[in-house]
N, C-alpha and C positions, 0 to 999 in steps of 0.2 A: 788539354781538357779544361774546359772553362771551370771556375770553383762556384760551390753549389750550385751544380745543375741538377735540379731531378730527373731528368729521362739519364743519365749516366747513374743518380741514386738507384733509380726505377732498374737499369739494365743491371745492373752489378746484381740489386738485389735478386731481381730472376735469374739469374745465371746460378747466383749460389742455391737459391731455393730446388732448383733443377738438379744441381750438382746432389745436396742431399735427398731428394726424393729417392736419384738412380741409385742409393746407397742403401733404402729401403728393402727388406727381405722377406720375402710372401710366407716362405717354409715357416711352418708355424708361425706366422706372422700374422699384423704387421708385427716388424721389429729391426732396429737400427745398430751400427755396430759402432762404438763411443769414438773410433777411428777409422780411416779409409787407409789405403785398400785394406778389405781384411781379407779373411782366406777362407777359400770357397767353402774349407767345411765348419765354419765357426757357430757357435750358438750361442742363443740371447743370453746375458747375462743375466744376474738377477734383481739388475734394475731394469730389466727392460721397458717397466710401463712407465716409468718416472719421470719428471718433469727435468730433471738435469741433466742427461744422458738420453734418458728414451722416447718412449714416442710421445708422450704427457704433452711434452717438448714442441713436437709438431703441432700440437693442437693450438699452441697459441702463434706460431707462425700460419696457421691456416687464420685462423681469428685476423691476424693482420690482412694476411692478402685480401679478405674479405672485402674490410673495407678499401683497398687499393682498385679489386677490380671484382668479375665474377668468377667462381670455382669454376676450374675446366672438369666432365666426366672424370677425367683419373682423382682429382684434388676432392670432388665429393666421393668417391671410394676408398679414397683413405682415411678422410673425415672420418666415413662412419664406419673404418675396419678398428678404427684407432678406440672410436667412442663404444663398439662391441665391448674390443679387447680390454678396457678399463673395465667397462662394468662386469665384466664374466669374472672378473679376480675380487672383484672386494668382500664377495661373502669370507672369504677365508683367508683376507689378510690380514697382517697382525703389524704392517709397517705403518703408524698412525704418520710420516713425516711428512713437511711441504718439500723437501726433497724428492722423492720417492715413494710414498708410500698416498695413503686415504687422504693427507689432506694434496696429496699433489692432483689426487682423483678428481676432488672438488674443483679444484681450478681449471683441466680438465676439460671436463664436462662442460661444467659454464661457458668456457670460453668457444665451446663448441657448440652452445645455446641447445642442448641436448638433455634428457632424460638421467636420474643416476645417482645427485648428487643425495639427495633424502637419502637411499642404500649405504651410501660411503657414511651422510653422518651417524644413521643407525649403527653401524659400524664401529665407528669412531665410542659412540657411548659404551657398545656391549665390551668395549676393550677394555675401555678407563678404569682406573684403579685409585684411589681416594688421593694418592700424592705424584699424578701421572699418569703417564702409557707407558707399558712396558717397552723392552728398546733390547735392540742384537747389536747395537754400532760399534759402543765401545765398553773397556770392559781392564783389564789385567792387562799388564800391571799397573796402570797411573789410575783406575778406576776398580770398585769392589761390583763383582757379581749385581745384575740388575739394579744398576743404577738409572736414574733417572734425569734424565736431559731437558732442560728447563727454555732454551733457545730456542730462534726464529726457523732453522730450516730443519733441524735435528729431533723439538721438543715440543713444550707444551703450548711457549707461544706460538710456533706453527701451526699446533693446532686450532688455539683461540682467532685467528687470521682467519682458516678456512671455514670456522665455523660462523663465525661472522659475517664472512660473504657469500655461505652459504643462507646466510638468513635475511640477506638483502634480496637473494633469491628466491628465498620464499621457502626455504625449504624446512619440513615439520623437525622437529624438535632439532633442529640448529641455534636455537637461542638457549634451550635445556646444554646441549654442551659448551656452547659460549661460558655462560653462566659457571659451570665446574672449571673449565681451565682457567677461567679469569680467577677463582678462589682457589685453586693449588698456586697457583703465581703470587697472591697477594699473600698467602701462607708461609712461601720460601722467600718472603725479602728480610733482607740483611740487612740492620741498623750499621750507617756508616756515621762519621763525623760531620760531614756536610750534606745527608741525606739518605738515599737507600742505595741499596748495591741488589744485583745478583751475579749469581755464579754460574757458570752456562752446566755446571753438574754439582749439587747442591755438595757441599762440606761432609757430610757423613757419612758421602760415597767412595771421599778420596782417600788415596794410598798414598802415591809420592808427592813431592811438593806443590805449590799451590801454582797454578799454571793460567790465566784467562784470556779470551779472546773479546776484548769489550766493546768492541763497534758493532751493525748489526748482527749478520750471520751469526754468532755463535755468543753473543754476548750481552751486557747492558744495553744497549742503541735497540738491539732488537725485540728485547723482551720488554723494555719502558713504551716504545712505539704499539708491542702490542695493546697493553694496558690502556693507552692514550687512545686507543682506536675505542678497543672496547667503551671504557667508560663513557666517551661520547654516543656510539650508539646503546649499549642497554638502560642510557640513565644512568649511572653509575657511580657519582661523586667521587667513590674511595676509590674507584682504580684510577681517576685521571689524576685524584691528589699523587697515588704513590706513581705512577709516569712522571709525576712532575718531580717528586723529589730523584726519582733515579738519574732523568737528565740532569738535578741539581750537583748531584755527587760525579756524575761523567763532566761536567764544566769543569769541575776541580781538577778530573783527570787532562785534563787537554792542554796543550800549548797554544793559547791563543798570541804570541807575539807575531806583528803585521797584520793585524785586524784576522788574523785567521784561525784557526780551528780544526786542530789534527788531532787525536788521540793514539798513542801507540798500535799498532796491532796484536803485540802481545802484548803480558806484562809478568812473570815479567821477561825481558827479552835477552834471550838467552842465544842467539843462533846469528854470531855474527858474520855470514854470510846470508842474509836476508836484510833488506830494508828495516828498517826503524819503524818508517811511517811508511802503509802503501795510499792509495788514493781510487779506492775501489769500492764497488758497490756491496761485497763482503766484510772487508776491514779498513776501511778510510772513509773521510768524508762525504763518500759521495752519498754510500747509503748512509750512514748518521745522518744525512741533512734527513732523510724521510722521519725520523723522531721530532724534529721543531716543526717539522709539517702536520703530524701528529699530533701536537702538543696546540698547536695553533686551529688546526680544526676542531681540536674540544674545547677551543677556548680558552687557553690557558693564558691570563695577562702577562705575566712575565719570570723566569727561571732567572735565578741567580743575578737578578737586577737588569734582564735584559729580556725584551721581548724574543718569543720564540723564533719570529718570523729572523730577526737579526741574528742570531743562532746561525739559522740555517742559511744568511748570507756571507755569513763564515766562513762556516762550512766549503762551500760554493769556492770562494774565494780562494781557498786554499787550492781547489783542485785546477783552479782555471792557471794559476802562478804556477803551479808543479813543474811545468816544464814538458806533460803530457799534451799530445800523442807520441811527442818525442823518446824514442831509447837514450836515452842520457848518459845510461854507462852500463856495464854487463848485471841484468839482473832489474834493470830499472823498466818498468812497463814492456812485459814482455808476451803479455796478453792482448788478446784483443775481443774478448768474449765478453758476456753477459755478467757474469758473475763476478771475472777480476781485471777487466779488461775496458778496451775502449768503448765497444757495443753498450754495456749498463753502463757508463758515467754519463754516455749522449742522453740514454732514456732518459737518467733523471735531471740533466738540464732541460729536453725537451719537458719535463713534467712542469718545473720550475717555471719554463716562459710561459706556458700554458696557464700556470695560474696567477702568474703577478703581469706576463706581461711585456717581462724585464729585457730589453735587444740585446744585452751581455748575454743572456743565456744561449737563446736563440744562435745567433754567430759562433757561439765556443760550439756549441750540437754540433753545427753545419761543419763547422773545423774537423770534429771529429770523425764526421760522414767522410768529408773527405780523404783523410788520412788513412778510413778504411778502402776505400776508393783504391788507393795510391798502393797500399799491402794488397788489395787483392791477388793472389795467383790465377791467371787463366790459364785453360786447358780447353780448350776447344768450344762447344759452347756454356761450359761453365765456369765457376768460382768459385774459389774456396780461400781457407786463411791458415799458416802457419804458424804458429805460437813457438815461442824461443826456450830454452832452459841452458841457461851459459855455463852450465856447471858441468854439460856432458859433451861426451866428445864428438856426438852430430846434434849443434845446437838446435836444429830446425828440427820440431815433432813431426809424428803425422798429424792432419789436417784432422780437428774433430769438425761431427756429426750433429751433436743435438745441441739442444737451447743454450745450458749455461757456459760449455766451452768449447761451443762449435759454431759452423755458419749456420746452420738455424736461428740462433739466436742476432746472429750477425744482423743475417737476409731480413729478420723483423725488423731493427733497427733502421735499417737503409728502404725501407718499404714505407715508414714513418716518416722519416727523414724526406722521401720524395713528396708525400702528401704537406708533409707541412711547407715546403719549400715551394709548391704549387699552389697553395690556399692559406698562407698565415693563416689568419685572422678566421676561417670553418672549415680547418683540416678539421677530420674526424681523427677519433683518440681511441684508442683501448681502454677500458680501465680494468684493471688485474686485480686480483686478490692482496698482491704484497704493496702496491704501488696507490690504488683507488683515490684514496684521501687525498694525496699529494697533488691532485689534480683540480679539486675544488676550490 
């Protein structure tokens, strides 16, 4: 196999795309099952409509094919089973997250250039509560009875993200809840010593000891990144000040020796059979770089004595040294998805060369294209991917399904991956809800 080829990007990617389609389930459908095979008499969970798991999920792997080719009949009939099924549920749903829930709606829709998303943000307000959206996630024992979740996929900056691109949309009173979540956010910051902090479940909620996840997903990286979006679009001054102080006080946290830039995954870290530092788009550099991407399209001249954009060649930098796509030892890079995996660290190099440029980026992407290339499992005409867990005694999972940790999310990637690899210089690009900025 020659390296970066796109019609092998191209093939792999339709194979997998395929593979998840025939995993789709009509019976009360659409709806997908978070693993293959399942059993014939299984039912949807209850994230079925979700962007992490469910069909939410497909919608932004349909988004990609788009621009790769045209929808076949079957692929516009799922389109809009997918884009029903979201909008019949949001009158009465109460899960406001970019996980799962109205702001996953949001993304969604848009990405299906479809009707909806005004409904989810109406939604989203009638929910809101003066310090938040209420939330089922978590709870007892390490957390008191409705607690309130401050984070990117769980909380309230997930929701300031979807409201925000819901309003680049156009959609009515999506700046009215921009507006609210950006003021419960700027409400619950925590004076640190070298800046702001937050906590991904504010202090007055907690039971047991003090626990944090501070890269995006669930942490600091993700909730300063929101603020730094917002205040660039609403006008904002105060929120991109306190973005900037939050990156100022995560500088502190980080180990920058080798020009790089890691931040624990926990802290504090307590589970020594887990990695220290991962290099993912959840808790590692990959996604932290999308905060100095943030912080640089609001403008921010420079954190902690260094311009953001340098930040986030740090950043970068780290993850490209890791030693990824490589398994390096049991437990090290045992993913290959969206969320913790190889699939999102390519995205956001590809985001990277796309906007500065840089041929470093571009070649690590392709590296990784192909490394998923290299994992693919075939099975006749399709593909799929196994993710490892070395701690059990059949390391190899089943094969997931949907966007963040399955070939969905995969097939997007490699669907990119071919376009850019055919067109440098005017591949067409997605831009998404959690990613957009990162691109300009």
């Amino acid at each position: 196999m020659a390296e970066h080829d796109p019609q092998v990007y191209r093939a792999v990617a339709e194979a997998a795309w395929g593979w998840v389609r025939a995993q789709v389930r009509w019976d009360d459908g659409p709806w997908i099952p978070a693993s293959a095979p399942a059993a014939a008499d299984a039912t949807p969970a209850a994230d079925r409509d979700g962007l992490h798991s469910g069909t939410a999920g497909l919608a932004h792997v349909l988004a990609e094919v788009r621009l790769s080719r045209p929808w076949s009949a079957d692929e516009e009939r799922l389109a809009g089973a997918v884009a029903e099924r979201i909008r019949r549920g949001i009158p009465t749903a109460t899960d406001a997250t970019f996980f799962d829930g109205l702001t996953s709606a949001v993304g969604a829709l848009t990405a299906l250039g479809v009707e909806g998303s005004e409904d989810a943000v109406a939604r989203l307000t009638a929910l809101a509560e003066p310090d938040g959206w209420p939330q089922q996630l978590i709870g007892a024992p390490r957390y008191a009875p409705d607690a309130r979740v401050h984070d990117l996929t769980l909380g309230t900056a997930g929701v300031l993200l979807g409201a925000l691109w819901a309003r680049r949309a156009g959609a009515a009173g999506a700046e009215e809840l921009a507006e609210h979540a950006a003021d419960v956010l700027l409400a619950e910051a925590q004076p640190a010593p070298d800046g702001l902090n937050w906590t991904w479940v504010p202090e007055r909620y907690r039971i047991g000891d003090p626990f944090e996840m501070p890269n995006l997903s669930h942490g600091l990286a993700g909730i300063a990144t929101a603020l730094a979006v917002a205040g660039s679009e609403l006008g904002r001054p105060d929120l991109v000040a306190a973005a900037r102080l939050g990156a100022q006080h995560l500088v502190g946290l980080a180990d920058r020796s080798g020009g790089g830039f890691v931040v624990q995954s926990s802290l504090p870290h307590t589970n020594p059979d887990r990695d220290l530092v991962t290099y993912t788009w959840c808790h590692g550099p990959t996604g932290t770089s999308l905060l100095f991407a943030a912080l640089d399209h609001a403008e921010v001249p420079e954190v902690a004595g260094a311009a953001p954009d340098d930040w986030l060649r740090r950043c970068l930098h780290s993850v490209r040294t890791s030693g990824l796509p490589e398994r390096l030892h049991p437990g090290f890079w045992d993913n290959d998805g969206q969320c913790c995996g190889t699939a999102g660290v390519g995205e956001v190099f590809l985001h990277s060369w796309q906007r500065s440029g840089e041929a470093g980026d571009l070649e690590f992407a392709l590296d990784l294209a192909d490394g998923l290339v290299e994992r693919a499992v075939r099975e006749g005409p399709h593909a799929y991917w196994r993710f490892v867990e070395h701690r059990a005694e059949v390391p190899l999972l089943p094969p997931g399904v949907g966007w963040m940790q399955g070939a969905a999310g995969i097939a997007a990637f490699l669907f990119r991956a071919a376009r850019v690899t055919e067109n440098p210089p005017g591949a067409a690009v997605l831009a998404r809800m959690d990613t957009w900025w990162a691109l300009a």
